[in-house]
C-alpha positions as a printed Julia matrix, in Angstrom:
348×3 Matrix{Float64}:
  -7.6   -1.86    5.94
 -10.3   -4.53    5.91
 -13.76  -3.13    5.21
 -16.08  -3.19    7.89
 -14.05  -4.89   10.51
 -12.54  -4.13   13.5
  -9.69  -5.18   15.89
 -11.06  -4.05   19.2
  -8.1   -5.62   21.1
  -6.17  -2.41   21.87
  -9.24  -0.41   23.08
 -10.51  -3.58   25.24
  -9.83  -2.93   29.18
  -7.74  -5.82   30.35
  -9.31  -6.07   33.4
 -12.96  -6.14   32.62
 -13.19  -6.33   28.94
 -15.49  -3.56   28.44
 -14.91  -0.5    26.08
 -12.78   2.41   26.89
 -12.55   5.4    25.18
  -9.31   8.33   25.05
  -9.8   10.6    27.69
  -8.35  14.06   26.62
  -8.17  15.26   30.22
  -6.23  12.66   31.76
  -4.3   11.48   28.44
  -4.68   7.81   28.61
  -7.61   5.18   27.77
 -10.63   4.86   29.94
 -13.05   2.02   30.98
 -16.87   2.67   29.89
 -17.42   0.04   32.45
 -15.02  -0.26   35.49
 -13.14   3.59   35.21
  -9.8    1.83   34.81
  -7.53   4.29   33.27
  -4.69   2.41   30.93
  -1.7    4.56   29.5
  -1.07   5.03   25.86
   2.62   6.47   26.04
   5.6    4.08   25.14
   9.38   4.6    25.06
   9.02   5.31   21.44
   6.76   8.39   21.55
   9.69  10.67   20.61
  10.13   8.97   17.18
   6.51  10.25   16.03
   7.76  13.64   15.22
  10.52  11.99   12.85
  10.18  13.83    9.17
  10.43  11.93    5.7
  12.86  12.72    3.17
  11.34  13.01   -0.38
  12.74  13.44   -3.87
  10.15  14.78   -6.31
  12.42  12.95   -9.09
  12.76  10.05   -7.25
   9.23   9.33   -5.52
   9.77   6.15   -3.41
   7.0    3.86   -2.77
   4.27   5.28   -0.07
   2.82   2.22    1.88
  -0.9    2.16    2.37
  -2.79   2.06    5.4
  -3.59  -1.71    6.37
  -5.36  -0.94    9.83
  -8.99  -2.78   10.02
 -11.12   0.52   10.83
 -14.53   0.89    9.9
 -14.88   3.45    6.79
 -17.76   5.82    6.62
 -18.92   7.84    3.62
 -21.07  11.07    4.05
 -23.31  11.22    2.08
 -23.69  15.23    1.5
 -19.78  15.92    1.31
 -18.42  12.44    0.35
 -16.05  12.77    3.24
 -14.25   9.64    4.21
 -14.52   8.6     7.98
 -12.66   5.9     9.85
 -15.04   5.0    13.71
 -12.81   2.94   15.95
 -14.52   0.56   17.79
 -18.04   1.63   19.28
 -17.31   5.61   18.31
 -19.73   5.14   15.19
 -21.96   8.61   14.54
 -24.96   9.12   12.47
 -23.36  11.82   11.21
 -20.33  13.3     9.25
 -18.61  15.34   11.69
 -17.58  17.56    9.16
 -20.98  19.0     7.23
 -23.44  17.02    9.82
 -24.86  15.24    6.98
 -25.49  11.17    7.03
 -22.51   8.57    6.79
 -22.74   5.0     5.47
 -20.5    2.46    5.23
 -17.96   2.83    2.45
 -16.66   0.85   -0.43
 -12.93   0.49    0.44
 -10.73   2.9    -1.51
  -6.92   3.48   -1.42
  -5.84   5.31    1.59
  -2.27   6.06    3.42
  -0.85   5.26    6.92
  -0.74   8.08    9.46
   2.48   8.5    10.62
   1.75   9.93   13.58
  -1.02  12.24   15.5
  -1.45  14.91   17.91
  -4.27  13.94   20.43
  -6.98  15.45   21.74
  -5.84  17.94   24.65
  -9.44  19.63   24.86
 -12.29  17.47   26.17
 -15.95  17.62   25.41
 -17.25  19.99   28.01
 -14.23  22.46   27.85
 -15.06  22.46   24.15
 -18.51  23.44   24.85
 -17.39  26.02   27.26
 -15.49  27.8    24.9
 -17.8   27.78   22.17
 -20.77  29.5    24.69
 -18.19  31.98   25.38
 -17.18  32.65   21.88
 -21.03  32.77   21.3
 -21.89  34.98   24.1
 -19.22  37.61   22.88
 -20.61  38.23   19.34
 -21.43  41.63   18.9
 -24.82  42.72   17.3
 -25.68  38.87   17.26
 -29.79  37.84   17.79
 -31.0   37.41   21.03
 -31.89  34.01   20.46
 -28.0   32.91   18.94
 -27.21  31.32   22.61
 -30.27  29.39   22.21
 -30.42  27.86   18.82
 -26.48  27.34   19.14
 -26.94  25.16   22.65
 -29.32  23.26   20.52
 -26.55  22.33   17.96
 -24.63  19.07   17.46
 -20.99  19.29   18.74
 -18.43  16.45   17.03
 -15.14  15.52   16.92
 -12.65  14.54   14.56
  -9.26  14.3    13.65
  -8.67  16.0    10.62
  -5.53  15.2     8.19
  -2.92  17.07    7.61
   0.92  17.85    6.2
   3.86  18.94    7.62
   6.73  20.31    5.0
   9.86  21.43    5.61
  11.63  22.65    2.59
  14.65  25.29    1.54
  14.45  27.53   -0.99
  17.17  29.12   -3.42
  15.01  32.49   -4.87
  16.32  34.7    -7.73
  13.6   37.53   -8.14
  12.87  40.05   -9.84
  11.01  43.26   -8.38
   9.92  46.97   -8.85
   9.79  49.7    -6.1
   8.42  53.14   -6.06
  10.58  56.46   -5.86
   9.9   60.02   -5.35
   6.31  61.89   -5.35
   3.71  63.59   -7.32
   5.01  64.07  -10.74
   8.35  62.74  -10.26
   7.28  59.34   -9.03
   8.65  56.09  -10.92
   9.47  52.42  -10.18
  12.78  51.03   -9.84
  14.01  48.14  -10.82
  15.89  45.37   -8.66
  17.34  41.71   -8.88
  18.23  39.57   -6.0
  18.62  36.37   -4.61
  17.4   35.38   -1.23
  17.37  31.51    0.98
  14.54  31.25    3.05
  13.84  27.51    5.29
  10.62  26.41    5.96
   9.68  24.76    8.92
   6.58  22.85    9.95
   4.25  24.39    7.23
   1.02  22.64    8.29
  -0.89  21.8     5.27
  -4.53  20.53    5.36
  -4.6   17.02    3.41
  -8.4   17.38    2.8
 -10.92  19.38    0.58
 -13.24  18.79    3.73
 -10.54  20.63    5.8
 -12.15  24.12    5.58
 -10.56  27.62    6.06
 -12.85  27.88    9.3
 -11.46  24.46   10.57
  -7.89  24.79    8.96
  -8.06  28.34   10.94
  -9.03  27.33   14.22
  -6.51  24.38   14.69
  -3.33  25.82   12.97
  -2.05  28.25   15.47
  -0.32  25.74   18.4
   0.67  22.94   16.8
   4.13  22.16   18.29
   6.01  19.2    16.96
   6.48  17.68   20.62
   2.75  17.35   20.87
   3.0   14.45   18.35
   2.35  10.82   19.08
   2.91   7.8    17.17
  -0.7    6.23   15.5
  -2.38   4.3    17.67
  -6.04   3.09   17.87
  -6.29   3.96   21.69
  -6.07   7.6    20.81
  -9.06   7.73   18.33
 -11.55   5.18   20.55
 -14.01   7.49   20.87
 -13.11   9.63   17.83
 -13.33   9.86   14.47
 -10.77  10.35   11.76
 -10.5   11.51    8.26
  -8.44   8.63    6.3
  -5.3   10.29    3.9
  -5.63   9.96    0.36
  -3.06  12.47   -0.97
  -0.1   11.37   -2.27
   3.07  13.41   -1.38
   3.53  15.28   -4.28
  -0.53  16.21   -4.38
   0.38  17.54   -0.8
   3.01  19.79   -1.73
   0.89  20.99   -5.26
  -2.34  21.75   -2.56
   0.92  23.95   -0.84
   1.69  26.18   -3.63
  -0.41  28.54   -3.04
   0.27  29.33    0.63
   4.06  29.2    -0.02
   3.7   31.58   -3.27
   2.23  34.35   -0.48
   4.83  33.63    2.07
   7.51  34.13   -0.34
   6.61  37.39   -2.15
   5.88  38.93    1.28
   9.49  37.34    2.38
  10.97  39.27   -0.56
   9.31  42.53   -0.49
  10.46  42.29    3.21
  14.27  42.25    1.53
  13.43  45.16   -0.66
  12.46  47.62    2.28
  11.2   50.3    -0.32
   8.21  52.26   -0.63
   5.36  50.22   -2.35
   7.76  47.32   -3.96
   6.06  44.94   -6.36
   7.87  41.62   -7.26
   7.23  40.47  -10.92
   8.73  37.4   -11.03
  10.7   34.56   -9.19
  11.96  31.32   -9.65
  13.23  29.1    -6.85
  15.34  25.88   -6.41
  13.88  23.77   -3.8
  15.96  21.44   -2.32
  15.74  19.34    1.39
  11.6   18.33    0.83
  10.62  16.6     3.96
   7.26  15.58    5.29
   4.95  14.11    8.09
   1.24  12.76    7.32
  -0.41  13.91   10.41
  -3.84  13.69   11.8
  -4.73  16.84   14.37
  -7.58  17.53   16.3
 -10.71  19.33   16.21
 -14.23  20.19   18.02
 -16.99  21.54   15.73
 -20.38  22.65   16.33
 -23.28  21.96   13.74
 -26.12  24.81   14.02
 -28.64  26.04   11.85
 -30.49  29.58   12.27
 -33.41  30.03   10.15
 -32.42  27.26    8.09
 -29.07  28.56    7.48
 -26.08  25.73    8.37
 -23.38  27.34   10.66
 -20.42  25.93   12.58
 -18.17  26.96   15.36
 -14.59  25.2    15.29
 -12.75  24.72   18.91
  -8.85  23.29   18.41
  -8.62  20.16   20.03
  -5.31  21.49   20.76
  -5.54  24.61   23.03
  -9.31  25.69   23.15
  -8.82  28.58   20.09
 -12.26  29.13   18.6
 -13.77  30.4    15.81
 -16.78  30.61   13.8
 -19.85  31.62   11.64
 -22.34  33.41   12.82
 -25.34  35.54   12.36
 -26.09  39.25   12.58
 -29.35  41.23   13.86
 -30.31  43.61   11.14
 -32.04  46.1    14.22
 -29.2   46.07   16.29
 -26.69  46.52   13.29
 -28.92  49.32   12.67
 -28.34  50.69   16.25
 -25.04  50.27   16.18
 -24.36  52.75   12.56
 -27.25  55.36   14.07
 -24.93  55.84   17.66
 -21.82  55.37   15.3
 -23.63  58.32   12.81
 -24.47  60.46   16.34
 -21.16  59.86   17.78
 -19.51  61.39   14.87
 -21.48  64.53   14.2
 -21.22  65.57   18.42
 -17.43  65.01   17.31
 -17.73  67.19   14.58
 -19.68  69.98   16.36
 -17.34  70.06   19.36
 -14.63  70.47   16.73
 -16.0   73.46   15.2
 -16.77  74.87   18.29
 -13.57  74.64   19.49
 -11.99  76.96   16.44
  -9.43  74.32   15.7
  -9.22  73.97   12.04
C-alpha cells in the first residue's frame, strides 16, 4: 500500500468519469455525476467466504496488503483509517476525534467483506427510534442527538472455526441444608466452533462489537474490492493470526465452561479445570459494517451504533435524575397499594 496515493480507476464511472460512490440500497456503484449505476458482483463472489487453514506450529507466511489507499491516523485514539478515493473525513469515525495522514505501517490484505446493506437515512431512522424509546431519558436527548455526527466504517474482524477435544474436571452440589456437599466429576466432551466473529481491533468496542455481531451470515460475504468502500471508510488489519486467536481466548474460555456445565446437568456445578486439544484452526480476515453516531450531552461523549448489516441498534445514553425519581416514587406507591390490598384480603 503506497502512502498517500490512490488508484481511482475502479471507482471512476466509465461513462462520464466522475466519482461514484457504493450505494447500500441498490448494491452496486453509483455516479456522483450522471446516476449511472455499475455492478460490483462477479462470477467469483462465492469464493469470498472460503476459510484458511492454519497450523499454530507451522505459521505460513501472511501476505501484506499492497492496495494504494490513503491511511489516516486519529489523532485521539490512534486508529488507523484507509479513505478510498474522495470519501476522506475530518474525523475518525470511531471516537470523532481528528485524522491525519499516516506514516505507512505494516498492515494485512482483507480477504473478503460484507457490505453495507443499511444506507445513511435508514441508519438515521433507526437511531431516532432507538432514541425516542429510552425510558426516563431528558427531554432534550432527541435534540442534542439529531445534532450529532453520524459515520461509517467498516470495522475488522475474524472469523474462527476450530474443534475442540476437552477433558475437564468439575464439582456439583448435592443434597440440602446440612447435608449439602459437592461432587466430584471427570469427563471429556468435543465441541466445533463455527464462525466465531472476533473483533481484530482495540478500537472495535463492546458497544460496536455488540451492535454488528448478531446477523452476520457467511453468504453475505464479498470478495475485497475498492468499489464497495468508495464512499466508506475502513479500519486496515494489523493482527497477525495467532494475535487473533490469543484476543479469542477469552470469549471461547466462557463458551466452553458454560458448554460443560451444560454436560453436567446438576444443581450448581462448578468446573475447576480443563484442558483442550484444538485441532482444524481455520480463519477469514473480514471487514463488516457499521453506522455510529457521535453525540455529546453536557460535555459528555456518547455514541449510538446501527449494524450496517440489518439495522440492530444500540447505544449510550443519558438518564433524567427527576424522572428517575418519578419513576422509584410510583414504583414505591405501587408496591405499598399492593401490600395493603394484600393484607386486606386475609391471605397470608
Amino acid at each position: 500500500m503506497a502512502h498517500g496515493t490512490v488508484d481511482q480507476t475502479d471507482i471512476q464511472c466509465p461513462s462520464c468519469g466522475g466519482q461514484c460512490a457504493f450505494d447500500p440500497a441498490q448494491h452496486d456503484l453509483l455516479c456522483s455525476s450522471c446516476g449511472s449505476l455499475w455492478p460490483l458482483a462477479t462470477d467469483d463472489d462465492h469464493e469470498a467466504a472460503t476459510e484458511f487453514p492454519y497450523n499454530p506450529n507451522a505459521p505460513m507466511p501472511e501476505p501484506p496488503s499492497l492496495r494504494g489507499d490513503q491511511v489516516h491516523q486519529c489523532k485521539t485514539c490512534g486508529g488507523e483509517v484507509i479513505f478510498i478515493g474522495a470519501a476522506l473525513s475530518e474525523n475518525c469515525p470511531y471516537c470523532d476525534g481528528p485524522v491525519v495522514l499516516a506514516t505507512e505501517g505494516t498492515a494485512f490484505a482483507t480477504m473478503a467483506l460484507v457490505p453495507f446493506r443499511i444506507d445513511r437515512a435508514y441508519a438515521a431512522g433507526a437511531i431516532t427510534d432507538w432514541v425516542n424509546r429510552r425510558v426516563a431519558a431528558p427531554n432534550d436527548l432527541t435534540k442534542v442527538s439529531a445534532e450529532g455526527r453520524i459515520a461509517s466504517i467498516y470495522a475488522p474482524f475474524w472469523t474462527f472455526d476450530s474443534k475442540e477435544a476437552i477433558e475437564y474436571w468439575a464439582t456439583y452440589q448435592v443434597g440440602s441444608g446440612k447435608n449439602r456437599r459437592r461432587r466430584g466429576r471427570k469427563g471429556r466432551i468435543n465441541i466445533d466452533f463455527n464462525d466465531m466473529l472476533v473483533p481484530a481491533s482495540p478500537h472495535v468496542t463492546p458497544l460496536i462489537r455488540d451492535g454488528i455481531l448478531h446477523d452476520f451470515k457467511p453468504s453475505y460475504l464479498r470478495p475485497y474490492q475498492a468499489g464497495y468502500l468508495a464512499g466508506f471508510a475502513a479500519e486496515r488489519h494489523h493482527m497477525t493470526v495467532q494475535e487473533g486467536l490469543d484476543a479469542n481466548e477469552a470469549d471461547k474460555d466462557v463458551l466452553i465452561r458454560n458448554l460443560i456445565k451444560g454436560e453436567i446437568d446438576k444443581p450448581n456445578p462448578r468446573v475447576e479445570r480443563y484442558r483442550t486439544d484444538t485441532t482444524g484452526i481455520q480463519y477469514r480476515r473480514i471487514l463488516l459494517p457499521v453506522w455510529i453516531l457521535h453525540y455529546t450531552y453536557h460535555g459528555t461523549a456518547k455514541k449510538v451504533v446501527v449494524s450496517g448489516i440489518d439495522g440492530r441498534t444500540f447505544g449510550e445514553r443519558p438518564f433524567s435524575p427527576w424522572k428517575l425519581a418519578g419513576f422509584s416514587a410510583l414504583i414505591t406507591a405501587l408496591t405499598m397499594a399492593f401490600g395493603l390490598v394484600w393484607g386486606a384480603t386475609g391471605i397470608l
